[in-house]
Structure formats: structure tokens, C-alpha cells
N, C-alpha and C positions, 0 to 999 in steps of 0.2 A: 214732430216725431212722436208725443204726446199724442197726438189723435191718431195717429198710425196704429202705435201698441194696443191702444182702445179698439179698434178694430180686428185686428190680430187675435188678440188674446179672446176678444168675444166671441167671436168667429171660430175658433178653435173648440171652446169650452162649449157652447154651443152645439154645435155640429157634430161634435163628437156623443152627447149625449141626447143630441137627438136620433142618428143615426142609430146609436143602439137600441134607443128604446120601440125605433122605426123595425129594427130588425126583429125584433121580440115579436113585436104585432103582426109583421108576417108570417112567423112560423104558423100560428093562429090562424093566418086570414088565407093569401095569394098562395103560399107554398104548399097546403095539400093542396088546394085546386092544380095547380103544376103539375106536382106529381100524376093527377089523377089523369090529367089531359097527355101527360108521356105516356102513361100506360097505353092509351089508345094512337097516340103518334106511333111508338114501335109497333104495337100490333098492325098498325097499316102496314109500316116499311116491312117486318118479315111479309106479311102475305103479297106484299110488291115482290120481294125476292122472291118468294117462292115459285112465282109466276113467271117469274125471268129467267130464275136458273132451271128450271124443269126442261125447258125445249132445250136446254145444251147439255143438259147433259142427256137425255136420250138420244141428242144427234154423236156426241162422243163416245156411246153405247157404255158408258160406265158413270161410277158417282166423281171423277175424279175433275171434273169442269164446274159442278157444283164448287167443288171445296175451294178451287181455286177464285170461285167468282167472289165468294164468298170474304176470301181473307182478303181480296182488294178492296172490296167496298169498308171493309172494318179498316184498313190503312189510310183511308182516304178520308176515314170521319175525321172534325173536328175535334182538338184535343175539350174536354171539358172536368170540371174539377170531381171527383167522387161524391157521391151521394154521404152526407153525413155533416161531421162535424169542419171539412175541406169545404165542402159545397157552403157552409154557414158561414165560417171563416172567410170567404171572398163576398158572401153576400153582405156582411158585416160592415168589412172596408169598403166596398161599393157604396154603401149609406154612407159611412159617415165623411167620406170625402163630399159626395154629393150634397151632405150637411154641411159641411166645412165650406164649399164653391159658395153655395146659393149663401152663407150665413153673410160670407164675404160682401156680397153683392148687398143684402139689405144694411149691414151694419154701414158699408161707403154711403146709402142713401143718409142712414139714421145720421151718421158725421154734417152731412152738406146741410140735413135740415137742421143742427144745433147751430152748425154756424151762421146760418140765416136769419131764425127767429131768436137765438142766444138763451133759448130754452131746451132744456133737456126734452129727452123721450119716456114717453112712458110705458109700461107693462103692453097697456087697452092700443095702445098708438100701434106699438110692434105688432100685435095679433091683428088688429086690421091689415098693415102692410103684408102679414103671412098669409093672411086670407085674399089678399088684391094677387099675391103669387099663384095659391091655390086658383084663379080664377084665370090667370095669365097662362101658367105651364099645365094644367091639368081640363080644366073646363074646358075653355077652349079651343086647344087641339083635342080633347078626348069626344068633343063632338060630330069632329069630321072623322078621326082614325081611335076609334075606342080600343083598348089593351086588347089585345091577345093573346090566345094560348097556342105554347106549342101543337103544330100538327094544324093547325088553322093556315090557308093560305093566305097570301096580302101581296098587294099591289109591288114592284120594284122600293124595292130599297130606296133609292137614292129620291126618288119622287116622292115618297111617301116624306122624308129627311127634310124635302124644301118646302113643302107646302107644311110643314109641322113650323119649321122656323119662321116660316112667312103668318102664319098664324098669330106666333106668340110673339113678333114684333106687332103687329098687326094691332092684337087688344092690349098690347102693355099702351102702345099709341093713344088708340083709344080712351081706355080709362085715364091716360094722363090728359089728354085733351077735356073730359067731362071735369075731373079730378078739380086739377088746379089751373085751368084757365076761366072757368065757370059762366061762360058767354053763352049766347045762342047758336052760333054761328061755329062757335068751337065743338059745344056739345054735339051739335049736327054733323060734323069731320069725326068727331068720336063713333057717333052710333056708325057712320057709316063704315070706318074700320074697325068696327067690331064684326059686324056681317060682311066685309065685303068677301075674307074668304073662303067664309058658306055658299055663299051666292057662287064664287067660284066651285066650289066644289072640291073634297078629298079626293086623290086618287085610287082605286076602288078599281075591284077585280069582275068582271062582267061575271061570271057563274064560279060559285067557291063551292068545291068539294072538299068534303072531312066528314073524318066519322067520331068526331072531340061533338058531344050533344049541346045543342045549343044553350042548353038550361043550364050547362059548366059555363059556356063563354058568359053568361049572364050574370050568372055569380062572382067570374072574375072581375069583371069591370066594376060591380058595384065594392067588391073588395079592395082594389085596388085604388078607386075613389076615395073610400071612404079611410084610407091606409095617405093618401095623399093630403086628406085634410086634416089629420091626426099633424102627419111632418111638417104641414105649412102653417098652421096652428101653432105647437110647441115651437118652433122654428122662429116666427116672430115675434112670440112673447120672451123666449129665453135669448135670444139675440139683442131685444130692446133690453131687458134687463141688464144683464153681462154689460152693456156697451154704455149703459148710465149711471154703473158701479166703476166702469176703471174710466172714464173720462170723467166723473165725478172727481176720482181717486188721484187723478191727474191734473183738477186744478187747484188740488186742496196745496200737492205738492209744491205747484207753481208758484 
């Protein structure tokens, strides 16, 4: 129960200040770029509308098929939270849950390896493991499906979904086969689930229309990158920390 709380509690404290500090750095980084890229998202969709409701309403001989087309498309949007300090607020909890999940996940490993080797974790320990994350959930999938900005098209949803998760089983394999099996024969099962699904291929849209300039989508991805290795960084040094403070604290009680 003792390594339970250690985990719990690190996990928590963790995550939650990484999350923030993760949010901070977006205002800075991805979120003008956002913004800038809706600018041009809606200016496509009015000039869509404009082009769609024109011929109804001169076949209706008045403005009043416009207006009408008008108010359905606005009911049919998507609710989404206001621009401001709403839209921050959910982007907020959105980190640090997402800090909290993943902290969860390395602080279970950091547990399995103290009871292995009957050694603690260190600070350097955690930060590699944040950095083997950074390389599992961000590298590479962000090689086959790089971030996007709104008004950008992409491939189906649900394809894009499997071959992302198929990815990041794929290289956590991998590296655990180089990792800690340390063979020849392992490492060769590694490399080959590292590339195998590049070699397959992202699914990817035969010709993508936007008017979001590519030199945004360019910016975003390295922003978002670089916002990724920020979280997975802090993420495993403050996880290892946290986690060989209260099981430290745990056996002192014991």
C-alpha cells in the first residue's frame, strides 16, 4: 500500500505542475499559431458560405434563404469553449490530467524497477525515461502524422487513431528490445519495430487544400515539439524525484 501512495502522490504532484507549467509555455508557443491558423480557417468557411448561399438566395428572389442557411450551419457547429480565459481553463485541465495519466505510467515503471534492483531512482534516471517518452509518443508518431493546424485537412480520423497507436506500441517495443535485452538478435527485432511503421506508411491525404500558409504549419510542428520535450523532460525528472521522496519516506516509516 506503501508503494501504491508513492506513486499516487508523485503522480499527482507531478502532473499537476507540470501541466501548468506546460500550459504557460503554450500561451507563448502553439496558441498564437492557432489562433492565427482559425483566422484563415474561418475566412475559408465564410467564403464557402458565401458561395453556397448566393444561388439560393437569388433562386428564392429575396435575402431570406440566405439567413436561413445561415442560422443552420451556426446550430450545427460544434459547441467549443470561448476564447479567453474559458478556452485557458480547459486547456489547463487538459495538461495536467494528461500530466497526471503519463506521470502515473512512469512512476508504475519507477516502482517495478526499485523492487528489482532494491535501488532507488534517480533525478538523471527519471529524465532519460521522460526523454524515452518524448521519443515513444511524440518522435515517432509525429513522423508519419506531424501536428496540425486547424483548417489543415488529414486523412480519416479513425485511421489516422490506429496507425498512431500502432506506432507507439511499435517503438516503446522497440526500444525496450534495444533497452534491456541487450543482444543481437533483440536489437535487430528493435530496429525493425522501430521502422516497421514508416515502412508501412501514415495514412495521408492524396492532394490537401488550405489556405493556413505552410510556413504556420512549420512553425507549429516545431512548436509543438519543442513544447513536447519541455513536458517529457520535467515530467520524468519531477516524477523520479516526487517518487524517491515519498517511498524513501515510506521506508523510513516502515
Amino acid at each position: 500500500m506503501s508503494t501504491f501512495r508513492s506513486i499516487v502522490f508523485s503522480s499527482v504532484i507531478a502532473g499537476f505542475i507540470v501541466g501548468l507549467l506546460v500550459t504557460v509555455a503554450q500561451q507563448f508557443g502553439t496558441v498564437p499559431l492557432i489562433l492565427k491558423a482559425e483566422v484563415f480557417e474561418k475566412a475559408a468557411g465564410t467564403h464557402q458560405h458565401d458561395t453556397a448561399a448566393a444561388p439560393q438566395a437569388a433562386a428564392a428572389g429575396h435575402d431570406h434563404a440566405s439567413h436561413d442557411h445561415a442560422g443552420h450551419d451556426h446550430g450545427a457547429e460544434a459547441w467549443e469553449p470561448r476564447d479567453g480565459f474559458e478556452r485557458n481553463a480547459y486547456t489547463a485541465a487538459a495538461n495536467v490530467l494528461t500530466g497526471i495519466g503519463f506521470a502515473l505510467l512512469l512512476a508504475g515503471f519507477f516502482a517495478v524497477r526499485s523492487d528489482a534492483t532494491g535501488a532507488g531512482v534517480s533525478w538523471h534516471e527519471g529524465l532519460m525515461w521522460g526523454l524515452a517518452g518524448f521519443a515513444v509518443f511524440t518522435v515517432a508518431p509525429g513522423l508519419g502524422l506531424p501536428p496540425e493546424l486547424p483548417g489543415v485537412p488529414a486523412a480519416p480520423l479513425l485511421s489516422r487513431q490506429i496507425w498512431w497507436v500502432a506506432a507507439v506500441f511499435a517503438t516503446a517495443a522497440g526500444l525496450a528490445l534495444i533497452v534491456f535485452r541487450r543482444s543481437v538478435p533483440a536489437a535487430i527485432a528493435g530496429v525493425i519495430l522501430l521502422i516497421l511503421p514508416h515502412m508501412i506508411g501514415a495514412p495521408e491525404l492524396e492532394h490537401v487544400e488550405t489556405n493556413v500558409p505552410s510556413s504556420l504549419s512549420h512553425q507549429f510542428v516545431t512548436a509543438v515539439t519543442v513544447t513536447s520535450l519541455v513536458f517529457w523532460s520535467l515530467l520524468g525528472g519531477l516524477t523520479s524525484a516526487a517518487f524517491a521522496r515519498f517511498d524513501r519516506g515510506a521506508d523510513l516509516r516502515a
